[in-house]
C-alpha positions, 0 to 999 in steps of 0.5 A: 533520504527519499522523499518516500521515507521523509514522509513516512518519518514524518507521519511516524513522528506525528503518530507518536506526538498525537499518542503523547497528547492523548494519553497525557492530556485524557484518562484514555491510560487508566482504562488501557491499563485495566486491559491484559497486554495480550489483547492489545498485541491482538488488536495490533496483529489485525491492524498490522495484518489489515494495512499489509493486505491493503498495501499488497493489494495495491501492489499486485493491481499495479504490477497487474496493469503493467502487465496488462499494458506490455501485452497490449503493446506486443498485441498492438505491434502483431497487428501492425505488422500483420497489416503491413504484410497485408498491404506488402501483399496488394 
């Protein structure tokens, strides 16, 4: 497995044990269970929905700068060799 995915499983893993705890060790689950299910699926559609966006964002900066970036080089390798027709002129 990558070291991208360990981690991932590991935080999942670490997620899970502090849910345990809390609901185990406080009276957190009696007032989650005073609630209708559907308000929870909500509440997680929007987290869902937030940390997706976030990630996308992200993603779409990086593959921005690379593009940025290849332009610049073939902006840079244009002026190189306009400057050697320059001096190939003199």
């Amino acid at each position: 497995m990558s070291d991208q995915i360990k981690q991932r499983l590991a935080i999942a893993f670490l997620a899970v044990l502090v849910l345990v705890f809390v609901v185990t060790q406080t009276s957190l689950l009696s007032f989650f269970a005073q609630e209708p299910w559907w308000v929870y699926a909500v509440i997680l559609g929007i987290l869902i929905s937030g940390y997706l966006s976030l990630k996308y964002l992200l993603e779409d900066k990086r593959q921005e700068q690379a593009w940025i970036e290849q332009e610049g080089h073939v902006f840079m390798e244009r002026l190189e060799e306009a400057k050697l027709k320059k001096e190939q002129k003199q």
